[in-house]
PDB file with one MODEL, atoms N, CA, C and O in Angstrom:
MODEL        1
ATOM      1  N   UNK A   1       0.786  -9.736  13.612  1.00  0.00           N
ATOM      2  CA  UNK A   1       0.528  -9.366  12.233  1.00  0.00           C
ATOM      3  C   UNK A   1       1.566  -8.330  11.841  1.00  0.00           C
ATOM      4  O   UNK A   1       1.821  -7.313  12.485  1.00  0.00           O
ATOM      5  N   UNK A   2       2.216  -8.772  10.537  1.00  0.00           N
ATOM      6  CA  UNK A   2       3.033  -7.872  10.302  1.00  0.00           C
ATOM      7  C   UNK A   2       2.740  -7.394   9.215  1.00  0.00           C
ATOM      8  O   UNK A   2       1.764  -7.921   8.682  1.00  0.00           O
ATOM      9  N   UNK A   3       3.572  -5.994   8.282  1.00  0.00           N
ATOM     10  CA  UNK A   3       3.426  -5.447   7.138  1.00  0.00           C
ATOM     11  C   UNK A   3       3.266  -6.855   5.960  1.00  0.00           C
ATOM     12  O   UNK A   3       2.554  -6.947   4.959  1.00  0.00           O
ATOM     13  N   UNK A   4       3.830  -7.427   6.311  1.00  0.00           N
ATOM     14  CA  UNK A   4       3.914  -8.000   5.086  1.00  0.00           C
ATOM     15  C   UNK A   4       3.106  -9.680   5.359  1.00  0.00           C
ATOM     16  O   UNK A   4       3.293 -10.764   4.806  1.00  0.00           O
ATOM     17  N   UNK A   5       2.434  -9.365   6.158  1.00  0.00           N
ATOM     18  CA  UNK A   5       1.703 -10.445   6.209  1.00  0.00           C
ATOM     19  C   UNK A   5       0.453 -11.013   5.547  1.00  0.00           C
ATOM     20  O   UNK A   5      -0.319 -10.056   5.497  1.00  0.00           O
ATOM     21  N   UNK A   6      -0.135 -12.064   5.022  1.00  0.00           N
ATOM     22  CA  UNK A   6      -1.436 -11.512   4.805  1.00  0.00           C
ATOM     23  C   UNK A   6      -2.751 -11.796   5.756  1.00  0.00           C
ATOM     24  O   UNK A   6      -2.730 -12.640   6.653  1.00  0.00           O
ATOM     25  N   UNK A   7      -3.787 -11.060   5.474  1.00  0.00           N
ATOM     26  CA  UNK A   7      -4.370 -11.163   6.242  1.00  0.00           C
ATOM     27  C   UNK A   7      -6.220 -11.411   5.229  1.00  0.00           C
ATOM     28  O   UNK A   7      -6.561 -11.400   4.046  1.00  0.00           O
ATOM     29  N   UNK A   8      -6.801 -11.570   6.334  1.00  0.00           N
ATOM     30  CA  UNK A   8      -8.278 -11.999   6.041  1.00  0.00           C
ATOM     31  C   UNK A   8      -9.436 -11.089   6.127  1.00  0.00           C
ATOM     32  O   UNK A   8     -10.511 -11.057   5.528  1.00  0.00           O
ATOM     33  N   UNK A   9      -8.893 -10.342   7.068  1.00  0.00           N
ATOM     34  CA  UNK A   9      -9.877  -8.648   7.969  1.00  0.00           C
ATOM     35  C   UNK A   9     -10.107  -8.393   6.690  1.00  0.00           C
ATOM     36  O   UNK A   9      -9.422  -8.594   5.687  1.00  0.00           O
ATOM     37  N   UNK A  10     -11.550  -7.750   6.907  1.00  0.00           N
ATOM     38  CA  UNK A  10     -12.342  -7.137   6.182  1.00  0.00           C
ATOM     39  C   UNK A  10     -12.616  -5.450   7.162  1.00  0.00           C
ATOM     40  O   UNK A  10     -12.913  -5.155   8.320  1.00  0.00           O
ATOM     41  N   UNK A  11     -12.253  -4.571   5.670  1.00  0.00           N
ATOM     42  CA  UNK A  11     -12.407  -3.047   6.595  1.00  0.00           C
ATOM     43  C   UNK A  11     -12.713  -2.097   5.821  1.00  0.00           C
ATOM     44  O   UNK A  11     -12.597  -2.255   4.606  1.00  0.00           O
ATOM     45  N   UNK A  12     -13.004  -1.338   6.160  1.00  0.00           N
ATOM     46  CA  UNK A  12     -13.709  -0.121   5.220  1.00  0.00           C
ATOM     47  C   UNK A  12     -12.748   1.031   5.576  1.00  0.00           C
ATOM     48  O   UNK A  12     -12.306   1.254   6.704  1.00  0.00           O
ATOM     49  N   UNK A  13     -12.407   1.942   4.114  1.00  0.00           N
ATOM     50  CA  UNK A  13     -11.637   2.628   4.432  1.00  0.00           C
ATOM     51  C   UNK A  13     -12.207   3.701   3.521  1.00  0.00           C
ATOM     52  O   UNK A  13     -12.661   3.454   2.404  1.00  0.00           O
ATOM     53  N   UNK A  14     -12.151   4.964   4.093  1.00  0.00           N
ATOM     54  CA  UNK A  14     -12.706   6.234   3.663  1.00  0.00           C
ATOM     55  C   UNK A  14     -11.646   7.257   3.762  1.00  0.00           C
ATOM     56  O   UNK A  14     -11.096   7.274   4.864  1.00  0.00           O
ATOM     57  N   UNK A  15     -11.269   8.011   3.002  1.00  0.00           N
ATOM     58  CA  UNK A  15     -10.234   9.501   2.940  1.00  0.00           C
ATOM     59  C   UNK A  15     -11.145  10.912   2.562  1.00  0.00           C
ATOM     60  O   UNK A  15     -11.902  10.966   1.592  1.00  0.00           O
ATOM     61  N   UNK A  16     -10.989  11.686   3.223  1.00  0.00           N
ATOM     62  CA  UNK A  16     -11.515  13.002   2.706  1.00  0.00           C
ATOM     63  C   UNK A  16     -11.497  14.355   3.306  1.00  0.00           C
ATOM     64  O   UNK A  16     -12.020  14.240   4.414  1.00  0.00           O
ATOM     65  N   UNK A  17     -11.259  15.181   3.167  1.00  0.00           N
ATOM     66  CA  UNK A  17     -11.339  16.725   4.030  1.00  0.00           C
ATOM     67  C   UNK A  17     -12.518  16.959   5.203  1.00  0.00           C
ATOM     68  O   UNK A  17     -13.741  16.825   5.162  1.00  0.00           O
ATOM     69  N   UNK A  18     -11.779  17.288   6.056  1.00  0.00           N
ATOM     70  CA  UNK A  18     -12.663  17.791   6.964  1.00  0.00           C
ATOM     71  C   UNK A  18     -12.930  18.850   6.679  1.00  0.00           C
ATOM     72  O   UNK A  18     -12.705  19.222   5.527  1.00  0.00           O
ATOM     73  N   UNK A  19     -13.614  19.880   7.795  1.00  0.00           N
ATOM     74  CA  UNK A  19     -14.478  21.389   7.439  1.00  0.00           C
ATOM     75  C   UNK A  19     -13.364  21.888   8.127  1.00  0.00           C
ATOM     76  O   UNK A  19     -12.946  22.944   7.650  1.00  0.00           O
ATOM     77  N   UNK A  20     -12.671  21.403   9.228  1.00  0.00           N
ATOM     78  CA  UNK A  20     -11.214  22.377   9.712  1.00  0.00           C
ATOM     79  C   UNK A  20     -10.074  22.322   9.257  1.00  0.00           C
ATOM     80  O   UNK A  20      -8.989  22.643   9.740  1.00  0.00           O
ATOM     81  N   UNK A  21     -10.399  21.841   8.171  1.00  0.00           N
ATOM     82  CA  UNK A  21      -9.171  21.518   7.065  1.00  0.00           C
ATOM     83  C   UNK A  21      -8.076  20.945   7.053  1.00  0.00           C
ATOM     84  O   UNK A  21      -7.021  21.328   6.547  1.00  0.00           O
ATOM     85  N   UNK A  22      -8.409  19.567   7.878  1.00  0.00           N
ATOM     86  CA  UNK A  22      -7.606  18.215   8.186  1.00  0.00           C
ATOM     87  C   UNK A  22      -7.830  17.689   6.652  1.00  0.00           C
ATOM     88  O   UNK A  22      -8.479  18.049   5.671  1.00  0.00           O
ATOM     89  N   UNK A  23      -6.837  16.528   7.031  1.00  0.00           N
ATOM     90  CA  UNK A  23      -7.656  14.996   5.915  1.00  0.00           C
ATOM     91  C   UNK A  23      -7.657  13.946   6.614  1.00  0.00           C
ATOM     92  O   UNK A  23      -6.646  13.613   7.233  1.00  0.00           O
ATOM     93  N   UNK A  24      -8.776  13.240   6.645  1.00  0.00           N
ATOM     94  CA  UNK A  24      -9.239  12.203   7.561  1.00  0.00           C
ATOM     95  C   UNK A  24      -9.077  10.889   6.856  1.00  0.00           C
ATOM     96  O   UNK A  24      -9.693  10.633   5.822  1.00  0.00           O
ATOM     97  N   UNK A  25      -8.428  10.247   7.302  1.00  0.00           N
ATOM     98  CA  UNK A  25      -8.663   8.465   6.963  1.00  0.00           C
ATOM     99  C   UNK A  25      -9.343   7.673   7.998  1.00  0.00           C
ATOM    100  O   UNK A  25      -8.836   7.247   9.036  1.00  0.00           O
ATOM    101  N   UNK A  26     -10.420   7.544   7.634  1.00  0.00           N
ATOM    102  CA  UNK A  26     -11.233   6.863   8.405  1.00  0.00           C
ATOM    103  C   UNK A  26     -11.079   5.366   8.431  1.00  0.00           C
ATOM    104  O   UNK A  26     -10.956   4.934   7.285  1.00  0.00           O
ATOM    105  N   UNK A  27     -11.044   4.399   9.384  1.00  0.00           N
ATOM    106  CA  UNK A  27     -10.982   2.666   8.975  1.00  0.00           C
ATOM    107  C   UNK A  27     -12.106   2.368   9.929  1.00  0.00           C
ATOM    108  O   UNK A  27     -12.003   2.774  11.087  1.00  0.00           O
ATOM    109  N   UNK A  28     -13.210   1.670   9.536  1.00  0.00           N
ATOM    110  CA  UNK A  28     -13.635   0.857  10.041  1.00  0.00           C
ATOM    111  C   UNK A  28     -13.770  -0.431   9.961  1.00  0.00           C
ATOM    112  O   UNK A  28     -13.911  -0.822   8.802  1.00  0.00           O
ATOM    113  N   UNK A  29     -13.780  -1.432  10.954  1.00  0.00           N
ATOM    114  CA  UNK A  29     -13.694  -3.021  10.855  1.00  0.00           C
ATOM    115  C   UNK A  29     -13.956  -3.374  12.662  1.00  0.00           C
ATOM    116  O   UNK A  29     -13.538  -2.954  13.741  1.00  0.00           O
ATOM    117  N   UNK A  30     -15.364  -4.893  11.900  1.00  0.00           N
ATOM    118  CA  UNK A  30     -15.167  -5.250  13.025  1.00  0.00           C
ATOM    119  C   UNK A  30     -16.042  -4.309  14.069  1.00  0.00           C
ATOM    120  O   UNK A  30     -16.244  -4.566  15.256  1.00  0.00           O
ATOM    121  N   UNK A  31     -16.376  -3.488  13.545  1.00  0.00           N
ATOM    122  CA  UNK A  31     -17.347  -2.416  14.715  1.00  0.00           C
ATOM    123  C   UNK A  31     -16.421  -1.519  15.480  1.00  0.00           C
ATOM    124  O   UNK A  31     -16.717  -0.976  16.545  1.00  0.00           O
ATOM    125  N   UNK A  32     -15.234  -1.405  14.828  1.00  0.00           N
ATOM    126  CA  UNK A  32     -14.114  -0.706  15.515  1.00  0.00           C
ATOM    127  C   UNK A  32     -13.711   0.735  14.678  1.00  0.00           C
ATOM    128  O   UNK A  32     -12.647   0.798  14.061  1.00  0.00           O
ATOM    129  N   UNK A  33     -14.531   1.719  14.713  1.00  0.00           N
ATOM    130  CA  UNK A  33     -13.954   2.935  13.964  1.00  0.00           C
ATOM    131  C   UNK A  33     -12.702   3.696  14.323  1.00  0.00           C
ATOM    132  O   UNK A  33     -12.342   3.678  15.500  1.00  0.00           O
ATOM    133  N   UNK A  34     -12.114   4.257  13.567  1.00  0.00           N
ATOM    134  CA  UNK A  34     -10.761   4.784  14.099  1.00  0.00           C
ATOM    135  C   UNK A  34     -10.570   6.076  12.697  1.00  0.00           C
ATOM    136  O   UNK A  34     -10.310   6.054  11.494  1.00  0.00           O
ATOM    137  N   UNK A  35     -10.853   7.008  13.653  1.00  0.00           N
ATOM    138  CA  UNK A  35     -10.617   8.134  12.702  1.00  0.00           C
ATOM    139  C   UNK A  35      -9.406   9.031  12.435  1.00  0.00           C
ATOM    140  O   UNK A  35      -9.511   9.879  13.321  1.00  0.00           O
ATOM    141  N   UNK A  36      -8.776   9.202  12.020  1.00  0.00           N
ATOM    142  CA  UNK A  36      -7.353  10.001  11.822  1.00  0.00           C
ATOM    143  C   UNK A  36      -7.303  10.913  11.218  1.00  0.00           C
ATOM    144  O   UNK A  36      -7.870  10.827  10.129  1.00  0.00           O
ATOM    145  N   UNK A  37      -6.695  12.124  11.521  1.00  0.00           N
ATOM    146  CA  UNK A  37      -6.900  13.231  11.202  1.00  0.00           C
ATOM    147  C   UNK A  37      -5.266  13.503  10.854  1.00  0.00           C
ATOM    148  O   UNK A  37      -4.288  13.199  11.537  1.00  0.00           O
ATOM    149  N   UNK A  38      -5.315  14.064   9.779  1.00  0.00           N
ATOM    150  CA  UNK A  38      -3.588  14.393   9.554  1.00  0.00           C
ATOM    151  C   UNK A  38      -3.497  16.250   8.922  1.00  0.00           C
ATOM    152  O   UNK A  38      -4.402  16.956   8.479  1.00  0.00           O
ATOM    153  N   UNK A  39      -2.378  16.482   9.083  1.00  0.00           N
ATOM    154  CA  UNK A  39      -2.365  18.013   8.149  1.00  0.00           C
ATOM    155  C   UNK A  39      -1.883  17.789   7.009  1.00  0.00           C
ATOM    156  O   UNK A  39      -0.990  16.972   6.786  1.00  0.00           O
ATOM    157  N   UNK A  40      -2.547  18.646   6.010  1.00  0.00           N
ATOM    158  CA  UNK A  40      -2.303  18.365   4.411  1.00  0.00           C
ATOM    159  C   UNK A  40      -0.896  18.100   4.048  1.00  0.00           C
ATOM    160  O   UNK A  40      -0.664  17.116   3.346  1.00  0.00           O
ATOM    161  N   UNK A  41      -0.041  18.771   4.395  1.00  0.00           N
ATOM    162  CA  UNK A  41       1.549  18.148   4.584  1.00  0.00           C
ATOM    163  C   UNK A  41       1.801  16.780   5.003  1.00  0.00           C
ATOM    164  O   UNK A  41       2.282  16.068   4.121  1.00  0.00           O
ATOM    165  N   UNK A  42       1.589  16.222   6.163  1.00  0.00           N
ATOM    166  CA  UNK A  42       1.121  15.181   6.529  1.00  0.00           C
ATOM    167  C   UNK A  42       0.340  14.061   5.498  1.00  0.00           C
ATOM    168  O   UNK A  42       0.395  12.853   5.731  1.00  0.00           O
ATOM    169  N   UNK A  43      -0.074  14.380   4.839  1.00  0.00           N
ATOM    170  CA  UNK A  43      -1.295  13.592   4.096  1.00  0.00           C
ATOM    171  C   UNK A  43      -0.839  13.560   2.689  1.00  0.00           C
ATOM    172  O   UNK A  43      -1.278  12.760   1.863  1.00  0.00           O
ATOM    173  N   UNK A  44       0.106  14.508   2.435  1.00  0.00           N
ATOM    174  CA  UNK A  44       0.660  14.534   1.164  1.00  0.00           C
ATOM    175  C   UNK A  44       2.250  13.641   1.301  1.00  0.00           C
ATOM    176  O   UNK A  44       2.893  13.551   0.255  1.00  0.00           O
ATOM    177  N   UNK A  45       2.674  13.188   2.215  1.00  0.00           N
ATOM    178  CA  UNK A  45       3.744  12.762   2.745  1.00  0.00           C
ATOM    179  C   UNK A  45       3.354  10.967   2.778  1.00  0.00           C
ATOM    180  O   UNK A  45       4.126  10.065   2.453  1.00  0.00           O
ATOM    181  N   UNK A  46       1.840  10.812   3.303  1.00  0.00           N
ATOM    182  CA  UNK A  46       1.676   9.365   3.235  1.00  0.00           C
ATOM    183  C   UNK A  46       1.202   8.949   1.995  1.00  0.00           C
ATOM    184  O   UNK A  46       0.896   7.788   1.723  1.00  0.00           O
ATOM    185  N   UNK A  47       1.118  10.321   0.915  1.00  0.00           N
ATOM    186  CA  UNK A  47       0.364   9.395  -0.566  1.00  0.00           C
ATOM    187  C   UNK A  47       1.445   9.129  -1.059  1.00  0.00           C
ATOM    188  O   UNK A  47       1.554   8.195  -1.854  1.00  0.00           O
ATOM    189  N   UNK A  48       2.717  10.067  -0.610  1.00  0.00           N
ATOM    190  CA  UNK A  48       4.185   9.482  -1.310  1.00  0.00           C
ATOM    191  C   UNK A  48       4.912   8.019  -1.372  1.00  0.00           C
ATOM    192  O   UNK A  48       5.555   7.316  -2.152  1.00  0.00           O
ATOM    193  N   UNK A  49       4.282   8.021   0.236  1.00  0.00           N
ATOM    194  CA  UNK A  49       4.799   6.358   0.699  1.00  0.00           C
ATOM    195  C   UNK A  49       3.583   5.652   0.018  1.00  0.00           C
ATOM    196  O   UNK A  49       4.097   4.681  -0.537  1.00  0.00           O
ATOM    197  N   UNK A  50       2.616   5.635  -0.162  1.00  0.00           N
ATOM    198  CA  UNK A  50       1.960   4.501  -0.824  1.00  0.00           C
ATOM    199  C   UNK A  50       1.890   4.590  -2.440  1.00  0.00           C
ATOM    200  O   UNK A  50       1.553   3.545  -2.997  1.00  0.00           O
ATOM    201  N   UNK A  51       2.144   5.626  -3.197  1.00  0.00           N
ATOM    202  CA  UNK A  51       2.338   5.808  -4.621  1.00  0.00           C
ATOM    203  C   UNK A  51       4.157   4.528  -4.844  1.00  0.00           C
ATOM    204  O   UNK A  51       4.374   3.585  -5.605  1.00  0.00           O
ATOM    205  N   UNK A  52       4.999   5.172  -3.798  1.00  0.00           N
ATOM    206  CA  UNK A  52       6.083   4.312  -3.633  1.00  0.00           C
ATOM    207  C   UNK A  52       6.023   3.021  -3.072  1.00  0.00           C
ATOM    208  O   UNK A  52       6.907   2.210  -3.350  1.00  0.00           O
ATOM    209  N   UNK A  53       5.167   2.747  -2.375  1.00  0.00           N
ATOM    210  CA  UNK A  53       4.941   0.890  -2.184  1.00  0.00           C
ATOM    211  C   UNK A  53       4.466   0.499  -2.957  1.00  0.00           C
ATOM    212  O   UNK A  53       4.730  -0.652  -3.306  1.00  0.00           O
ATOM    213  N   UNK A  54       3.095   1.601  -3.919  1.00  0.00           N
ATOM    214  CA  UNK A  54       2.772   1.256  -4.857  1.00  0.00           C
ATOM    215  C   UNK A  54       3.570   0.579  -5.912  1.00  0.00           C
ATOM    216  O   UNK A  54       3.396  -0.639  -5.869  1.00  0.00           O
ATOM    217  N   UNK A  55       4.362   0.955  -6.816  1.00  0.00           N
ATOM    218  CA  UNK A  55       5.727   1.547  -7.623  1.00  0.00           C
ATOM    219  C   UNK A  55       6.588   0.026  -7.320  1.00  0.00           C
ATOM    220  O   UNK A  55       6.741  -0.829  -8.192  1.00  0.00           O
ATOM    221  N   UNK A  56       7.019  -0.075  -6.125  1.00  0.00           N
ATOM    222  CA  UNK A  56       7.096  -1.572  -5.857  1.00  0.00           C
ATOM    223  C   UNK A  56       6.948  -2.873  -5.738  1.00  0.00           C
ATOM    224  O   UNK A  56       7.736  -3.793  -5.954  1.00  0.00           O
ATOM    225  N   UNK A  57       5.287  -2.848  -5.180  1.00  0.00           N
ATOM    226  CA  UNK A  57       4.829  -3.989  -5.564  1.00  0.00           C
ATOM    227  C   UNK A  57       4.677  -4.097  -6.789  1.00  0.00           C
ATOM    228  O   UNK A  57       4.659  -5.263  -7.184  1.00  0.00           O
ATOM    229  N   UNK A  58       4.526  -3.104  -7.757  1.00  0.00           N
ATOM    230  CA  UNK A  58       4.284  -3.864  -9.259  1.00  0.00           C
ATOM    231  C   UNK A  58       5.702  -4.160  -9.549  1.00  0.00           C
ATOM    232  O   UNK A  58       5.828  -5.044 -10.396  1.00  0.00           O
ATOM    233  N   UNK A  59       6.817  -3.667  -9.081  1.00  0.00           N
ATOM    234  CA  UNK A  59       7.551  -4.085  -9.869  1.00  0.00           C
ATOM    235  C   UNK A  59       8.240  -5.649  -9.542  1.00  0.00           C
ATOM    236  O   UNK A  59       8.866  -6.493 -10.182  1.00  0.00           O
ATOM    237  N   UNK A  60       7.721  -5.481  -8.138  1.00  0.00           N
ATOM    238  CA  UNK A  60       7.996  -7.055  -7.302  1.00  0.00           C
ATOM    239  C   UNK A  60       6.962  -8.235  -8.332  1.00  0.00           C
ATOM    240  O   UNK A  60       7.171  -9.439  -8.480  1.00  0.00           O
ATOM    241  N   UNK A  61       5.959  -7.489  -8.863  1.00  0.00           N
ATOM    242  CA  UNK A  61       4.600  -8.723  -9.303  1.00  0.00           C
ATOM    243  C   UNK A  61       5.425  -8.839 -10.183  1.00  0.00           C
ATOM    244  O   UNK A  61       5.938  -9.955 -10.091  1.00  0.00           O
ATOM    245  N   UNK A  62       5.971  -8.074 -11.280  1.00  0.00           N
ATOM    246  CA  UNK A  62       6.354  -8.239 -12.678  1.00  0.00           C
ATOM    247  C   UNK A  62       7.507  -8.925 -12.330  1.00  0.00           C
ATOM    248  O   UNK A  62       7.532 -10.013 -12.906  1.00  0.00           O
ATOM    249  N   UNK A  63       8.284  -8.771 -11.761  1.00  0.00           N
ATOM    250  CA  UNK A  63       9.032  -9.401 -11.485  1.00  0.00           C
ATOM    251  C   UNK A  63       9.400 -11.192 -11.113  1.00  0.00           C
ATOM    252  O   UNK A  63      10.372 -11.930 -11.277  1.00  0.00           O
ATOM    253  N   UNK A  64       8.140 -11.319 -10.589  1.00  0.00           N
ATOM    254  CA  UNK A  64       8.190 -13.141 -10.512  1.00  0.00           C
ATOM    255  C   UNK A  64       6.569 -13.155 -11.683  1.00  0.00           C
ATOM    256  O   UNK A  64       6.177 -14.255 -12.074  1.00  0.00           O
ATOM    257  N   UNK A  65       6.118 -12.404 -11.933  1.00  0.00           N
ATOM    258  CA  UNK A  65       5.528 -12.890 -13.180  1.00  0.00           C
ATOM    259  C   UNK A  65       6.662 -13.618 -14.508  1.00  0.00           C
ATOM    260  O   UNK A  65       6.542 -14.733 -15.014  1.00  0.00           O
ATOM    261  N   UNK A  66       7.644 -12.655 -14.792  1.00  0.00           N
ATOM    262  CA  UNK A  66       8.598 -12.769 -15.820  1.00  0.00           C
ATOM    263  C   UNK A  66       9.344 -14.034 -15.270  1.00  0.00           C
ATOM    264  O   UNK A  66       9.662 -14.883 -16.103  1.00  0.00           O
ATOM    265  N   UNK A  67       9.675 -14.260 -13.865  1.00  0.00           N
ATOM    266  CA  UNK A  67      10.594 -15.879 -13.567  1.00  0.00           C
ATOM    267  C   UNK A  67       9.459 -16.708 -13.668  1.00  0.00           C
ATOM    268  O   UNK A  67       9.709 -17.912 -13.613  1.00  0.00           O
ATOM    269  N   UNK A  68       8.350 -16.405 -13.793  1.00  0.00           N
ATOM    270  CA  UNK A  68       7.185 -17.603 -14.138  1.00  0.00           C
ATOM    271  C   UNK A  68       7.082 -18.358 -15.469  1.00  0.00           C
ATOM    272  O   UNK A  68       6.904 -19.514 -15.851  1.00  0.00           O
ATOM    273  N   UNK A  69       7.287 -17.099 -16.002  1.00  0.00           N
ATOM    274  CA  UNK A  69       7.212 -17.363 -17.528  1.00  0.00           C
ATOM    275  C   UNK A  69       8.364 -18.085 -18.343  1.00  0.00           C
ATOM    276  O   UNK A  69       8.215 -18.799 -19.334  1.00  0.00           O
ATOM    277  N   UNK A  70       9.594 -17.727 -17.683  1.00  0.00           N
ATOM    278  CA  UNK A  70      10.554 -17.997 -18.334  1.00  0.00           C
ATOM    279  C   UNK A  70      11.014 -19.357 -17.629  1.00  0.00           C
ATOM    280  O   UNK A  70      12.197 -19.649 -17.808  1.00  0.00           O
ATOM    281  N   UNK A  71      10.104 -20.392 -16.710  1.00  0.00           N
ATOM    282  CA  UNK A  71      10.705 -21.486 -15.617  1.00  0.00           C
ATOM    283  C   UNK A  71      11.487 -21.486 -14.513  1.00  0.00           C
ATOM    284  O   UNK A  71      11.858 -22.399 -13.775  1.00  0.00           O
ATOM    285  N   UNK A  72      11.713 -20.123 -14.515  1.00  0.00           N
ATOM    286  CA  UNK A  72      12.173 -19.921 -13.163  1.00  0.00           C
ATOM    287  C   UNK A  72      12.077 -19.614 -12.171  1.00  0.00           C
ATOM    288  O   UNK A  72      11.706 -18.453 -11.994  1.00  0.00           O
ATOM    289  N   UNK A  73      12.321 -20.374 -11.120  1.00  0.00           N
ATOM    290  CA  UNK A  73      12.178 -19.953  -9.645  1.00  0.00           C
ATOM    291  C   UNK A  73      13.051 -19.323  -8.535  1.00  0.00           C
ATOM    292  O   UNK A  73      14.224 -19.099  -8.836  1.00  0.00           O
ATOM    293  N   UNK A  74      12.535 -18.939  -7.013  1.00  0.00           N
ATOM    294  CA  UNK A  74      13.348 -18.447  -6.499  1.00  0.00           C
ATOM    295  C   UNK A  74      14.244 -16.721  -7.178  1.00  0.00           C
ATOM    296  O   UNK A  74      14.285 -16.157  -8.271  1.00  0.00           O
ATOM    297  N   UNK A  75      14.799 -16.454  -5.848  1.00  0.00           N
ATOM    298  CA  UNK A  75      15.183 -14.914  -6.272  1.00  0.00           C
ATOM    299  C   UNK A  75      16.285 -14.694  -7.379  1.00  0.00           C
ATOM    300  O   UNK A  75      17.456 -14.921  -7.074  1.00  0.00           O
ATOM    301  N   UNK A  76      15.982 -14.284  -8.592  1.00  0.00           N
ATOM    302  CA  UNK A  76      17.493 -14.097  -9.819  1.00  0.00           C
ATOM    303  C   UNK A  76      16.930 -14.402 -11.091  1.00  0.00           C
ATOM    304  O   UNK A  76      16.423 -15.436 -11.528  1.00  0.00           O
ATOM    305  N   UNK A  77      17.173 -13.016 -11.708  1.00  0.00           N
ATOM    306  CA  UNK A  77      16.805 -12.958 -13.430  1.00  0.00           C
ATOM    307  C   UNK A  77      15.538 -12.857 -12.969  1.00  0.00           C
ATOM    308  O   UNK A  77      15.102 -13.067 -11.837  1.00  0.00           O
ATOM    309  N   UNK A  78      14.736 -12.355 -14.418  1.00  0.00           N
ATOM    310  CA  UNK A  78      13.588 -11.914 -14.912  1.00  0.00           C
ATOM    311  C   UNK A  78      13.387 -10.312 -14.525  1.00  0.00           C
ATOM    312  O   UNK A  78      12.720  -9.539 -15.213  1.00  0.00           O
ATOM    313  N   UNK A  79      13.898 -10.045 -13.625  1.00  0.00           N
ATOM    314  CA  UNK A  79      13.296  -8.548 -13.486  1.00  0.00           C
ATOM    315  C   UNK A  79      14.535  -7.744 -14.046  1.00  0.00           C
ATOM    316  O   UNK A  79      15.628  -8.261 -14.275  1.00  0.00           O
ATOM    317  N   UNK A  80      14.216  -6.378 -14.242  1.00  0.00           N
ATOM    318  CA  UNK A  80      15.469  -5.309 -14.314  1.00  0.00           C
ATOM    319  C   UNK A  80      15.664  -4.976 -13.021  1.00  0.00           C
ATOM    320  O   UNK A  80      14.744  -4.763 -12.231  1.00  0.00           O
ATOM    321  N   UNK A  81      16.893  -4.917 -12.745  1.00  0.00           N
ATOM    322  CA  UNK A  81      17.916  -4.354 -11.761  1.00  0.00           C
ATOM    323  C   UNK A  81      18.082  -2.684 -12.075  1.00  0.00           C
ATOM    324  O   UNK A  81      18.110  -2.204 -13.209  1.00  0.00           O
ATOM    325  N   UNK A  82      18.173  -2.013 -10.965  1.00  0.00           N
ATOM    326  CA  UNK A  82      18.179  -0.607 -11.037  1.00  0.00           C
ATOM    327  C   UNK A  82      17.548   0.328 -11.713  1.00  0.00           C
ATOM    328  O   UNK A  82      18.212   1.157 -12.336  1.00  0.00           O
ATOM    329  N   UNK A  83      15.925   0.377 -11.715  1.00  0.00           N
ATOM    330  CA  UNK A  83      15.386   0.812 -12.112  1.00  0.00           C
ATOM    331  C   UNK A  83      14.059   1.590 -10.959  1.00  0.00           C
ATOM    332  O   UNK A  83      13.162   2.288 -11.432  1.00  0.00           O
TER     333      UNK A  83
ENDMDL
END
């Protein structure tokens, strides 16, 4: 299984402060809990990377939304470049 794969798993995912003043991402799936504890630096560092994958995938969706619309397929035109 890779990043960019898709997948079927079903999982529960929880974020929130601990009392020793971690931030915890909790995943459970499957009966498999896995708790993670990061330092607020740390935790402010992985909302960057997902605000920025965020930021991407829409612009990847809009992007073959607009070659949808316009009949086109495959990678070229419809999206803006350098943005």
């Amino acid at each position: 299984m890779g990043i960019d794969k898709e997948s079927a798993a079903d999982a529960n995912l929880q974020i929130g402060p601990t009392t020793l003043g971690m931030v915890r991402i909790y995943v459970e799936s499957g009966g498999h809990e896995i708790p993670m504890d990061f330092e607020p630096e740390e935790a402010e560092e992985i909302a960057e990377e997902l605000r920025a994958s965020a930021a991407q995938a829409r612009r990847q969706a809009s992007g073959k939304a607009a070659g949808r619309s316009r009949g086109k397929s495959g990678g070229g035109g419809g999206g803006k470049a350098g943005k």
